[in-house]
C-alpha positions in Angstrom: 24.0 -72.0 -115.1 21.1 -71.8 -113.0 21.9 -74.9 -111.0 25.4 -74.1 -110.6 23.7 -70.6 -108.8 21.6 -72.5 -106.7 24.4 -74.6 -105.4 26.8 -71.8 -105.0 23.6 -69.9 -102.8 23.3 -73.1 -100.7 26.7 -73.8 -99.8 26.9 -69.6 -98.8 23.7 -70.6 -96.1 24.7 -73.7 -95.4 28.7 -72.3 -94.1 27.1 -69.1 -92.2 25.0 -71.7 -90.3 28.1 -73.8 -89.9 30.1 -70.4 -89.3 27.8 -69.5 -86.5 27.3 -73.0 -84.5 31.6 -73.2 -84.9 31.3 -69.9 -82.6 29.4 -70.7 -80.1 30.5 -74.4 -79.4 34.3 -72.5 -79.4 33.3 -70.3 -76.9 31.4 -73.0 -75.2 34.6 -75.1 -74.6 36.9 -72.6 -73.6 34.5 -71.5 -70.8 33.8 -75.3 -69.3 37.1 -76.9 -70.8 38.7 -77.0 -67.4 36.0 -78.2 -65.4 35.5 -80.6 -68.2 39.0 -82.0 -67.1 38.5 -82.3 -63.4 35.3 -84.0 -64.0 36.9 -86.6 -66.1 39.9 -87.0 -63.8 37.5 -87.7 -60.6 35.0 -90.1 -62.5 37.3 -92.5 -64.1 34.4 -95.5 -63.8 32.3 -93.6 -66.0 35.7 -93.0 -68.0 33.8 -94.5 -71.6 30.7 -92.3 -71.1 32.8 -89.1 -70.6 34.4 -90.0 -73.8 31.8 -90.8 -75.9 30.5 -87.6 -74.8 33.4 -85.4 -75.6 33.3 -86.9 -79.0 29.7 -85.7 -79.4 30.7 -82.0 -78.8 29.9 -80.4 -82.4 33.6 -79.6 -84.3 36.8 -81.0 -83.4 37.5 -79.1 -79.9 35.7 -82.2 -77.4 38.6 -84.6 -79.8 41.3 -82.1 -79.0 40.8 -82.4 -75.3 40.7 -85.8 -75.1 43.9 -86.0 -77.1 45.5 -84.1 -74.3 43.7 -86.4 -71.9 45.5 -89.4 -74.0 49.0 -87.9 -74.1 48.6 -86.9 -70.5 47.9 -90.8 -69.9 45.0 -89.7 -67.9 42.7 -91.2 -70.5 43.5 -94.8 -72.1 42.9 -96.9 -75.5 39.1 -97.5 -74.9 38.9 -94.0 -73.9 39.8 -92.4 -77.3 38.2 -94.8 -79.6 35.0 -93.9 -77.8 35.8 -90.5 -78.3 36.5 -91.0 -82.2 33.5 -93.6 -82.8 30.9 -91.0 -81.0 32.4 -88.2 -82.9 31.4 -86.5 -86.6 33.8 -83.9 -87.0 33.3 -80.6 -88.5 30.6 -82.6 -90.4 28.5 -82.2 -87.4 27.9 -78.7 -88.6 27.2 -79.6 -91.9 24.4 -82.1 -90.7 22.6 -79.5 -88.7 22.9 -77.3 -91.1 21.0 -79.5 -93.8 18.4 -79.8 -91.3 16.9 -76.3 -92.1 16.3 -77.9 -95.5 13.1 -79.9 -95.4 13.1 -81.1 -98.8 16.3 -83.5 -98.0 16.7 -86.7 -95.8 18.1 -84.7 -92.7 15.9 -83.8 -89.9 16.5 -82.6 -86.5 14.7 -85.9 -85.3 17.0 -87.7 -87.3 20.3 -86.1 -86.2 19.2 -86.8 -82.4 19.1 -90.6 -82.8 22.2 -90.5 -85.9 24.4 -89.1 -82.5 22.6 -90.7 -79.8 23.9 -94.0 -81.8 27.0 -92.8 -82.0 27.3 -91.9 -78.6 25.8 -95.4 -77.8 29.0 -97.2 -80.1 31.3 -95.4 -78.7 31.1 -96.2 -75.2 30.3 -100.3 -76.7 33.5 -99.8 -79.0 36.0 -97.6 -76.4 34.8 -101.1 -74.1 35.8 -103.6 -76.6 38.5 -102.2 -77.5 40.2 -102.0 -74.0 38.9 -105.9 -74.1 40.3 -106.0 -77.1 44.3 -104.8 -76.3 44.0 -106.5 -72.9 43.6 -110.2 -74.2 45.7 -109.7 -77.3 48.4 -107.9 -74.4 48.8 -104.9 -77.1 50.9 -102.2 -76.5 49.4 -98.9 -76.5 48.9 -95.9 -74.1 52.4 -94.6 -74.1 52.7 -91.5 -71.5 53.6 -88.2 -72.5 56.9 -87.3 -71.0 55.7 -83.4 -70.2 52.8 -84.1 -67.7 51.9 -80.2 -67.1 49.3 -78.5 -69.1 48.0 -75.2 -69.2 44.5 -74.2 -67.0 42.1 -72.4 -68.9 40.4 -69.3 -67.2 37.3 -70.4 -66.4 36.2 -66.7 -65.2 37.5 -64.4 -68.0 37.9 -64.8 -71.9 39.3 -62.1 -73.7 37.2 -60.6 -76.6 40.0 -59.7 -79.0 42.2 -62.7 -78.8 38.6 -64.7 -79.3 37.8 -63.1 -81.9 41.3 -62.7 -83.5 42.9 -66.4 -82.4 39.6 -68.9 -82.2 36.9 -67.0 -84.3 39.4 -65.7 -87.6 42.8 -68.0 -87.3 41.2 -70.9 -86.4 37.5 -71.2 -87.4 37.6 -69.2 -90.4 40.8 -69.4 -91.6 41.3 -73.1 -90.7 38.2 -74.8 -91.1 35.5 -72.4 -92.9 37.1 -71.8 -96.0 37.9 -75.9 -96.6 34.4 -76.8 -95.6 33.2 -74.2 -97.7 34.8 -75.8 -100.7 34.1 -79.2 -100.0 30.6 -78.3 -99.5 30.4 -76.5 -103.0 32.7 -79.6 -104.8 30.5 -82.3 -102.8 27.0 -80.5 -103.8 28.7 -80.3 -107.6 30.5 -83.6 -107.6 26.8 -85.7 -106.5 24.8 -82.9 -109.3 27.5 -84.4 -112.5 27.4 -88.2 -110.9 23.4 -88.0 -110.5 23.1 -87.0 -113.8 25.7 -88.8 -115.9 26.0 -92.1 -114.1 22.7 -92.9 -112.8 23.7 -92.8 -109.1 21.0 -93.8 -107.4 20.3 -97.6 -109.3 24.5 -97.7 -109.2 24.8 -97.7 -105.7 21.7 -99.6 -105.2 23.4 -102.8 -106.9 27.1 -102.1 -105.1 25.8 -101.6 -101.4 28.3 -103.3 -100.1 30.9 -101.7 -102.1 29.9 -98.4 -101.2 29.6 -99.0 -97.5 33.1 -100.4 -97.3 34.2 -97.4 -99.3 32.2 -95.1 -96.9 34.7 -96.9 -94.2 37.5 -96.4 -95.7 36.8 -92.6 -97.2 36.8 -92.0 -93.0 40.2 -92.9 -92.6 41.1 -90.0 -94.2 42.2 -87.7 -90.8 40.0 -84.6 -92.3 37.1 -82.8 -92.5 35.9 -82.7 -95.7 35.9 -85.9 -97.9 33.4 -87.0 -95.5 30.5 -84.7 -96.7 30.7 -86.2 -99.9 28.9 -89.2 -98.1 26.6 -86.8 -95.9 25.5 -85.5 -99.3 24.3 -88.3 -101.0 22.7 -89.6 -98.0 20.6 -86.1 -97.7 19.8 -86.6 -101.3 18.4 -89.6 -100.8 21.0 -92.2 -102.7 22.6 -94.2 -100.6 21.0 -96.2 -97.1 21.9 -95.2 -93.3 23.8 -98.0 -92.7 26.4 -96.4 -95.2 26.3 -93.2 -93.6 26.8 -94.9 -90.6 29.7 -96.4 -91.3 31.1 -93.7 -92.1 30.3 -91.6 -89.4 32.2 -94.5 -86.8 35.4 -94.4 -88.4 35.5 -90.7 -89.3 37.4 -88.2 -86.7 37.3 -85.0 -88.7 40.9 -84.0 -87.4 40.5 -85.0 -84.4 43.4 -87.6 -84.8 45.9 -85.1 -86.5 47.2 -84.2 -82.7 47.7 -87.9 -82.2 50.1 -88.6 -85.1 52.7 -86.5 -84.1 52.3 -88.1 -80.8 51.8 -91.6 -81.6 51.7 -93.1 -85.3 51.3 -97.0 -84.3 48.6 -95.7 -81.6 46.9 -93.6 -84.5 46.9 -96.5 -86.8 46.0 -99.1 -84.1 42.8 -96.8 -83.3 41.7 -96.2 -87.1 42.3 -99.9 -87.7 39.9 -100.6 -84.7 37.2 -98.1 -85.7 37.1 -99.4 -89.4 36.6 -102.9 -88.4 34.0 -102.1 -85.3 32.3 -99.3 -88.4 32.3 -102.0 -90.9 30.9 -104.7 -88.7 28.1 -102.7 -87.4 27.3 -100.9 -90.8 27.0 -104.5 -92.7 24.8 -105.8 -89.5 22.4 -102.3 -90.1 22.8 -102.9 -93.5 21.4 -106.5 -93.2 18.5 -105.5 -91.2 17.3 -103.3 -94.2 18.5 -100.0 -93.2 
């Protein structure tokens, strides 16, 4: 009973601290978003840095705009896999939020080279892969008929419809409570597993089983499932390159706009990211991390 409290108390810190970054990174794209897209339009040479850096914008709002950027056809193949290599989802928030805990394996040192990798891959990966549909002459890419998009008001937000339509409909309401329950079955799930199964000597002998698993649990186009793997690499049971893995071909939902745009592009830019996530993690995983 006690343990069950004590994971029930750290999943209630663990979403305020989530609660509170989903806030002010919100607030933080809605004022910039629009300069954000005029920057992107009149720099298209640095088109795979820009993208790997709007998939390291915390959450899933940097993902969003560059799905708009894609359907627009302002932004291309390699720019989007970038985006969704360099990007952690919602699990962003989770990470930092494990930081405040020094007795796990997440540390604010650790987080700024985990995403300064990340960003790294996804400017390699957005590159290959353009290399990649060019010499195989694939098709993707397809235009959005409607080419007219709303301008965000860069010089006023609106208190009440922030805090009623972003801060309750969509942060709480959509994302909190789920990532509050994944956080409480994760913290659960690895508690039983540790105990019962001897987790830590099973995973040690199936390495490579896990890490492909890791791959292919980031597939999944949610935030959520993914934490499971963020757990057990805070507790110390499975090796980077796993969590690594993971983190390349995971998206949160950043690719749920995408399906209803595109299902062959959405498929052709998971199947990239596993194979690009799985190569590097086995290479990582080789080198002894």
């Amino acid at each position: 009973m006690k343990i069950i409290q004590e994971i029930i108390t750290e999943t209630v810190i663990i979403s305020m601290l989530i609660f509170v970054l989903m806030i002010i990174v919100e607030f933080i794209e809605l004022k910039f978003a629009g300069w954000m897209k005029r920057f992107f339009i009149e720099n298209k040479s640095l088109k795979y840095v820009l993208s790997s850096l709007l998939g390291s914008v915390p959450g899933c709002t940097g993902t969003f705009f560059m799905d708009t950027l894609y359907m627009a056809g302002i932004a291309g193949f390699g720019g989007i896999v970038a985006t969704m290599i360099a990007t952690a989802g919602d699990e962003t928030f989770f990470i930092i939020a494990l930081a405040i805990n020094p007795e796990n394996s997440i540390s604010f040192p650790f987080i700024i080279g985990l995403f300064s990798t990340l960003f790294l891959l996804g400017i390699v990966g957005g590159w290959l892969a353009d290399l990649v549909v060019r010499k195989l002459r694939i098709s993707v890419s397809k235009k959005c008929a409607i080419e007219r998009h709303e301008e965000i008001d860069l010089h006023k937000i609106d208190w009440s419809h922030f805090l009623k339509e972003h801060v309750w409909l969509h942060i709480f309401k959509k994302h909190l409570v789920k990532i509050f329950f994944w956080i409480l079955g994760s913290l659960i799930l690895v508690e039983i597993l540790g105990e019962a199964y001897k987790l830590q000597e099973n995973i040690a002998e199936n390495k490579v089983f896990f890490l492909i698993l890791a791959g292919i649990i980031g597939i999944i186009p949610l935030s959520g499932p993914n934490i499971v793997i963020i757990t057990l690499f805070a507790d110390g049971l499975i090796p980077f390159s796993i969590l690594l893995t993971n983190s390349i071909v995971q998206d949160g939902h950043g690719l749920l706009p995408l399906l209803g745009f595109s299902l062959e592009d959405s498929f052709k830019i998971k199947l990239f990211n596993l194979a690009f996530g799985l190569v590097i993690g086995f290479l990582v995983m080789a080198v002894g991390y």
